[in-house]
DRENPA-3360 file (N, C-alpha, C; in nm, 2 decimals, always signed):
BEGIN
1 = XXXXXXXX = +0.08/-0.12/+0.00/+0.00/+0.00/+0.00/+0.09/+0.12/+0.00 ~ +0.03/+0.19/-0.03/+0.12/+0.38/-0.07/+0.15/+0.40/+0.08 ~ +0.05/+0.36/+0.17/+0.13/+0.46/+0.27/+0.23/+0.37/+0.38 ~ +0.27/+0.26/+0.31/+0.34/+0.15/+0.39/+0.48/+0.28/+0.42 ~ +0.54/+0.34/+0.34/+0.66/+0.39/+0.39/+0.66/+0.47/+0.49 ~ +0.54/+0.58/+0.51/+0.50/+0.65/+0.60/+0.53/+0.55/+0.71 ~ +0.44/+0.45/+0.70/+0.45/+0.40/+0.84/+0.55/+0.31/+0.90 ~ +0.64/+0.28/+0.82/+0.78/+0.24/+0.86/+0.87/+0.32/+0.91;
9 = XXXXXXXX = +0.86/+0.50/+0.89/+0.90/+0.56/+0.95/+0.85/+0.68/+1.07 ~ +0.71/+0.60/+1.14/+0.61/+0.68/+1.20/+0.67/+0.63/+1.34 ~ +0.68/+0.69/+1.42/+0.67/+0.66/+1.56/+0.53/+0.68/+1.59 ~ +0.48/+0.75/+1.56/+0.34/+0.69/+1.65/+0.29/+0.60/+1.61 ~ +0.31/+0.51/+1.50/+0.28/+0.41/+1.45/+0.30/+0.30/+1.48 ~ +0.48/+0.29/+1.49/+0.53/+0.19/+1.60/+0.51/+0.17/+1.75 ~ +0.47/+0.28/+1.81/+0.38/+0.25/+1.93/+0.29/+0.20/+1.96 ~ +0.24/+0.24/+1.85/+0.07/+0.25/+1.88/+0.09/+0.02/+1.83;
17 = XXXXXXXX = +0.19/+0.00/+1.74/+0.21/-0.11/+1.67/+0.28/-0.21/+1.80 ~ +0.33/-0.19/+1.83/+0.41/-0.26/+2.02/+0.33/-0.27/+2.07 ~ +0.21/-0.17/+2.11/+0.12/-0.20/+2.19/+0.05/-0.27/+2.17 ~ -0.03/-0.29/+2.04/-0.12/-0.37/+1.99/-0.03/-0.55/+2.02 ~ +0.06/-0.52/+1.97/+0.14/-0.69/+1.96/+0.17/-0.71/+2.08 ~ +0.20/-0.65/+2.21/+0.20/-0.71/+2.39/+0.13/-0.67/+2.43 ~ +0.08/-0.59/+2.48/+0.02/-0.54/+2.56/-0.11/-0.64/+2.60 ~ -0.24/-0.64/+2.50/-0.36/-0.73/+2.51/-0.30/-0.86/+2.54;
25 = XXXXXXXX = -0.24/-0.91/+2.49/-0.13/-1.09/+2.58/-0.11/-1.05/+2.68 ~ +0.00/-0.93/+2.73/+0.03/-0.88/+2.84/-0.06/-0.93/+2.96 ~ -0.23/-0.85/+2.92/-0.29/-0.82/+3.01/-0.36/-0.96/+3.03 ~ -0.40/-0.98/+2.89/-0.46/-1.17/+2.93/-0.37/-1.21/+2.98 ~ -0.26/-1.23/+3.07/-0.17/-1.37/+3.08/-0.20/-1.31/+3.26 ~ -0.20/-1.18/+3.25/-0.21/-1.10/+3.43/-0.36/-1.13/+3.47 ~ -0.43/-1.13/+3.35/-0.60/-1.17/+3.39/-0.59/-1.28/+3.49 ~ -0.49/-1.40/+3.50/-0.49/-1.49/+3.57/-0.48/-1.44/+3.71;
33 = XXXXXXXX = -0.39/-1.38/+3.72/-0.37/-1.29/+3.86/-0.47/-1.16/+3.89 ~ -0.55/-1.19/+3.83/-0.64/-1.05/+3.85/-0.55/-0.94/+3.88 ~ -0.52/-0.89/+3.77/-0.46/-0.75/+3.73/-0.43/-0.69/+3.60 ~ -0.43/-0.60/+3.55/-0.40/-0.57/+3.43/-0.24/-0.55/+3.48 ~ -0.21/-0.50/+3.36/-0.05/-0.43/+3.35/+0.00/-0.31/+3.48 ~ -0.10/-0.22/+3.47/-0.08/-0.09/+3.56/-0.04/-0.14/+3.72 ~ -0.21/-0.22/+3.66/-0.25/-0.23/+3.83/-0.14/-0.33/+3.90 ~ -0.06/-0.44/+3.81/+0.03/-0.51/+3.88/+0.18/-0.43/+3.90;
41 = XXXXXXXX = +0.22/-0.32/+3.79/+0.33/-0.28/+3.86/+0.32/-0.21/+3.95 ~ +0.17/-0.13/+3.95/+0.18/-0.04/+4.11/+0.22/-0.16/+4.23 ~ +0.16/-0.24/+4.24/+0.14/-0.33/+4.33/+0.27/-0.39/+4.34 ~ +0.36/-0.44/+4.27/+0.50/-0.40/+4.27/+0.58/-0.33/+4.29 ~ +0.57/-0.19/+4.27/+0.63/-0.14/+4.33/+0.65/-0.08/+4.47 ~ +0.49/-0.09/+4.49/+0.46/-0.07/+4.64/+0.55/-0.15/+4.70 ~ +0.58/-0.31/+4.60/+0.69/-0.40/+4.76/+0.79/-0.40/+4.75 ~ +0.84/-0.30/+4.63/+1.02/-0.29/+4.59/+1.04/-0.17/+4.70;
49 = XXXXXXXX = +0.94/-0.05/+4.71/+0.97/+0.07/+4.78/+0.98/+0.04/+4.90 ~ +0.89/-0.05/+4.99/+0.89/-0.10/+5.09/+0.89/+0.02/+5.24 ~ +0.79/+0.10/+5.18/+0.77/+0.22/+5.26/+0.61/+0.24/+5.25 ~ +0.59/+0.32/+5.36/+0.42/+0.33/+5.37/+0.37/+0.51/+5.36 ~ +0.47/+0.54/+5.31/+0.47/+0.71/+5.29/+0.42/+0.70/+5.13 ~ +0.37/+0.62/+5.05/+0.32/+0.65/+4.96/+0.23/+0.67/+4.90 ~ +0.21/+0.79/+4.82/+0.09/+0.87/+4.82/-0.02/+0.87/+4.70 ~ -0.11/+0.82/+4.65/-0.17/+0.85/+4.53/-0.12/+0.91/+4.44;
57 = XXXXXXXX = -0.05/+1.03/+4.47/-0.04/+1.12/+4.39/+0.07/+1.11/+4.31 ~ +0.17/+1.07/+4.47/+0.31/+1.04/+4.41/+0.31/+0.93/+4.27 ~ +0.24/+0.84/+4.29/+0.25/+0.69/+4.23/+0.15/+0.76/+4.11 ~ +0.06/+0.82/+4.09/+0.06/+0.88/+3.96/+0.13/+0.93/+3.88 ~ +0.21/+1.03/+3.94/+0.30/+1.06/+3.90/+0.45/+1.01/+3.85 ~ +0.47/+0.89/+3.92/+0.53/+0.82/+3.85/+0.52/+0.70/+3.75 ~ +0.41/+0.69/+3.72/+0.32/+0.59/+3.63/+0.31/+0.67/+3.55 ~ +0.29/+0.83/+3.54/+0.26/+0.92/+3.42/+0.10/+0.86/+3.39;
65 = XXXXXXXX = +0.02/+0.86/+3.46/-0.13/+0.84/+3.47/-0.18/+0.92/+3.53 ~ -0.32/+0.98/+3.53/-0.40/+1.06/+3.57/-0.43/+1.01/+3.76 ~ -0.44/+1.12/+3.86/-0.47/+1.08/+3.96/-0.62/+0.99/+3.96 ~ -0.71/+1.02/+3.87/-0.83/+0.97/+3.88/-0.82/+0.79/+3.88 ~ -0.72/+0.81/+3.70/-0.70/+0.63/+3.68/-0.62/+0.56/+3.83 ~ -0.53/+0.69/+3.90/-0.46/+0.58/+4.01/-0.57/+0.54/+4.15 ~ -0.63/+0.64/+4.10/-0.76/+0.59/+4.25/-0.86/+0.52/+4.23 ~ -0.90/+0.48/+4.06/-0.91/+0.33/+4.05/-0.85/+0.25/+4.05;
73 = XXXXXXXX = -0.69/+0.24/+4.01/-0.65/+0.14/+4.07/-0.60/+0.04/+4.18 ~ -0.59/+0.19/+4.28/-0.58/+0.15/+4.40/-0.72/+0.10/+4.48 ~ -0.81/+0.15/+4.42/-0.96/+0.07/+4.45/-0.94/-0.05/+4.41 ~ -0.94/-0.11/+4.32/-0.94/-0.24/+4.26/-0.85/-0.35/+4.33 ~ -0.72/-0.30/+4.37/-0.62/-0.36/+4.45/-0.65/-0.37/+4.62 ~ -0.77/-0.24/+4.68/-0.77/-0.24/+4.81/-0.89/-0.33/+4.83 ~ -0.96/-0.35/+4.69/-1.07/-0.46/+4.70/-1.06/-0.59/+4.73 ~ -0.92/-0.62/+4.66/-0.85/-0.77/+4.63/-0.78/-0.77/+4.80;
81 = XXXXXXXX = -0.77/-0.69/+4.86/-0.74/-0.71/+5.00/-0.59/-0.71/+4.99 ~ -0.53/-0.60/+4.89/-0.37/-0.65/+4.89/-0.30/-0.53/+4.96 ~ -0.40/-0.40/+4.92/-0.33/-0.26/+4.97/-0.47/-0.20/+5.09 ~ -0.37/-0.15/+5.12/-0.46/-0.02/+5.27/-0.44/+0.12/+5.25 ~ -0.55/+0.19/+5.25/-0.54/+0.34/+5.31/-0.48/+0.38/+5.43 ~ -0.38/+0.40/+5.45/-0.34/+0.50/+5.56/-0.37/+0.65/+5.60 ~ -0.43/+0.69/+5.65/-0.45/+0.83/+5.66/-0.30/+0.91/+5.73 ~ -0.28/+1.01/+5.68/-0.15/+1.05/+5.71/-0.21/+1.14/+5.90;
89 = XXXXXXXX = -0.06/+1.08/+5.97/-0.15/+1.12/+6.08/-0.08/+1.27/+6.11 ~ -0.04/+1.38/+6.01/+0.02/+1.48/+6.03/-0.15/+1.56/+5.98 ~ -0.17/+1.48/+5.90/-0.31/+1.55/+5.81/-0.40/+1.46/+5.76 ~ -0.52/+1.46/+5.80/-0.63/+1.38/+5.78/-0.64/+1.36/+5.65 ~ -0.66/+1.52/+5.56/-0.70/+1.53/+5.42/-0.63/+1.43/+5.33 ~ -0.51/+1.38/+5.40/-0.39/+1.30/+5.33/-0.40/+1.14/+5.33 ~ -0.36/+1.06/+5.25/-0.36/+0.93/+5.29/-0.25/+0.86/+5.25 ~ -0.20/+0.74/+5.25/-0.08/+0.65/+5.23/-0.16/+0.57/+5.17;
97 = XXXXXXXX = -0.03/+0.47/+5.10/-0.11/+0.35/+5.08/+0.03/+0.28/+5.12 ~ -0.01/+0.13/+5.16/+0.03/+0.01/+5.23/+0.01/-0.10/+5.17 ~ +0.11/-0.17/+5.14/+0.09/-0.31/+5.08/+0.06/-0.41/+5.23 ~ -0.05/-0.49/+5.21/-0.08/-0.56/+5.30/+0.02/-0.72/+5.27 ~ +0.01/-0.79/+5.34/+0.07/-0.93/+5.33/+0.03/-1.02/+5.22 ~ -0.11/-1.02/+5.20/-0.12/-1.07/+5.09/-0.08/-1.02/+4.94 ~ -0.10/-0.88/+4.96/-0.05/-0.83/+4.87/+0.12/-0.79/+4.82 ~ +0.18/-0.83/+4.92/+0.34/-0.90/+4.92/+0.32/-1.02/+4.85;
105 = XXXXXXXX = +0.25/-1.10/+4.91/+0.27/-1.26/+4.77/+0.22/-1.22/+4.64 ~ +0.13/-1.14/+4.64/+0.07/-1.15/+4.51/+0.15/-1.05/+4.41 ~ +0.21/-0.98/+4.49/+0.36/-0.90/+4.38/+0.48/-0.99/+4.36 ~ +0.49/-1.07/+4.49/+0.62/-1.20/+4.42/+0.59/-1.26/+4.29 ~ +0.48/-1.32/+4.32/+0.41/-1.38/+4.19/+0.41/-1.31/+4.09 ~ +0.37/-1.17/+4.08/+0.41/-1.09/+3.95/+0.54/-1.06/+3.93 ~ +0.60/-1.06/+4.02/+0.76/-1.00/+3.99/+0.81/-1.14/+3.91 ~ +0.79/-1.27/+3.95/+0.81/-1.38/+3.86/+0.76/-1.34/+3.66;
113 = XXXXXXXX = +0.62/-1.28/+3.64/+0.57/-1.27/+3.54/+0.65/-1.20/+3.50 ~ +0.71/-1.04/+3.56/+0.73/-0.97/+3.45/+0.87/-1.02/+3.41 ~ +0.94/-1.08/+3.52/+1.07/-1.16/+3.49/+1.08/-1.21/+3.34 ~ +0.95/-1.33/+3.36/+0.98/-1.41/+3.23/+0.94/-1.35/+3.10 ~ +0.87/-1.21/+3.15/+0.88/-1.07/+3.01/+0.97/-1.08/+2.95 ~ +1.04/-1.03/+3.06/+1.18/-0.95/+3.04/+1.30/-1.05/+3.01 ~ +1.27/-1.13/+3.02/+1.40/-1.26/+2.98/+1.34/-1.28/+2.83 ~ +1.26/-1.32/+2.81/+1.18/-1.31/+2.63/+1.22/-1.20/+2.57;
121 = XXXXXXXX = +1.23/-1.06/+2.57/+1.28/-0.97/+2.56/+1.42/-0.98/+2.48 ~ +1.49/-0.96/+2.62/+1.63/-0.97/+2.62/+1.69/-1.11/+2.52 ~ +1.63/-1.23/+2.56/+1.66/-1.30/+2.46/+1.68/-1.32/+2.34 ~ +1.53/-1.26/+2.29/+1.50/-1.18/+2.17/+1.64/-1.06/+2.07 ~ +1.63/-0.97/+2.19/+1.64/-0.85/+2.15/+1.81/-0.80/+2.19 ~ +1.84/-0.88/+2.28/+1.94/-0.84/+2.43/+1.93/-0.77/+2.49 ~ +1.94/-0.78/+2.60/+1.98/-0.67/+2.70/+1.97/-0.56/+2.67 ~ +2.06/-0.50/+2.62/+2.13/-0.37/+2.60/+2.02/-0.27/+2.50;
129 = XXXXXXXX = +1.98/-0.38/+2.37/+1.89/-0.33/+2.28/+1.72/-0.29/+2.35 ~ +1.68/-0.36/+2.44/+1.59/-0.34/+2.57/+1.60/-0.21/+2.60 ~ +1.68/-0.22/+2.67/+1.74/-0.08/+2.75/+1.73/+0.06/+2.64 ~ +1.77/+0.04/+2.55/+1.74/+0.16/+2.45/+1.63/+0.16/+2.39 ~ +1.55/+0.06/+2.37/+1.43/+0.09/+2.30/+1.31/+0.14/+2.42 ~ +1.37/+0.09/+2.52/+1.24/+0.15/+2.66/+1.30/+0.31/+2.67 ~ +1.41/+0.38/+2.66/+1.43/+0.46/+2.68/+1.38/+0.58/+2.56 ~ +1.40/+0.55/+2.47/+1.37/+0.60/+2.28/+1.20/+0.60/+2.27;
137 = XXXXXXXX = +1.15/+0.48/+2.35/+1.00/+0.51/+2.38/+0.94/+0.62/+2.48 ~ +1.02/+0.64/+2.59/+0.98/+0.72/+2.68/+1.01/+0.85/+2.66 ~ +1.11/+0.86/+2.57/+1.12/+0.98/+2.52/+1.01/+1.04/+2.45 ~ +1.02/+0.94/+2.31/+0.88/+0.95/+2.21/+0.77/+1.00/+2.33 ~ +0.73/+0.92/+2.40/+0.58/+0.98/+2.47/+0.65/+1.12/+2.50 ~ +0.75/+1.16/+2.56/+0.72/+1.30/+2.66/+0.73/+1.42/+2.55 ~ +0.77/+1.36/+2.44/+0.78/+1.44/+2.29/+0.65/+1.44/+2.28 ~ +0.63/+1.35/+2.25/+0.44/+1.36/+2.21/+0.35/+1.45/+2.30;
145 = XXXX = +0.37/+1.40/+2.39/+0.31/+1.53/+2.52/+0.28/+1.66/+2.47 ~ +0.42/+1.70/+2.43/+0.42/+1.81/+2.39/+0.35/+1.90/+2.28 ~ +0.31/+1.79/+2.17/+0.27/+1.81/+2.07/+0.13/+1.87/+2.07 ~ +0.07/+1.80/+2.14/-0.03/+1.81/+2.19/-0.11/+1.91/+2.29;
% end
């Protein structure tokens, strides 16, 4: 087709094209664990940080998601009984969130999944080629940001 060359050299194309090819597997293989993608690396990272000073806001912010989507996702995870609201006790208006115990196993268990990602990956691709293409992507988005 005519516009095949355009899109060999489109970054939004190729995103939008990555996404389509993992992501939906991604999310079906985490369906097992009841989680999508988001919801399982918050939940991961909550047990790598291993602090209870963490805030909605913050973890939006470093997800690069809307506070709204992170207070569904922390709904959805404080349903599953894995996380807790802390109210901050300097200020009511404030709250934490807490990985509960169960929710410690149920991040080991993902940290195993995204493992065998990231070994697929690297196998694939190597290491090193990983590492630059996540970085060349994150750029791309904060570029795009802009555009917009």
């Amino acid at each position: 087709m005519k516009i095949s060359k355009y899109l060999e050299h489109s970054p939004v194309f190729a995103i939008n094209s990555a996404y389509e090819a993992t992501i939906p597997y991604m999310n079906k293989r985490l369906k097992k664990e009841d989680v999508n993608l988001l919801q399982g690396l918050v939940l991961t990272a909550l047990f790598f940080e291993g602090r209870s000073d963490l805030s909605p806001s913050g973890l939006a912010e470093q997800f690069k998601t809307s506070r709204g989507n992170m207070s569904h996702i922390l709904s959805h995870l404080e349903y599953k009984g894995w996380v807790k609201r802390v109210l901050d006790p300097k200020d009511a208006r404030k709250f934490f969130i807490e990985l509960k115990p169960e929710g410690k196993k149920k991040a080991l268990t993902l940290i195993k999944v995204y493992d065998q990602i990231q070994n697929h990956f690297e196998k694939e691709l190597g290491a090193a080629a990983c590492q630059r293409a996540a970085s060349m992507i994150l750029r791309l988005a904060d570029t795009g940001a802009t555009i917009f």
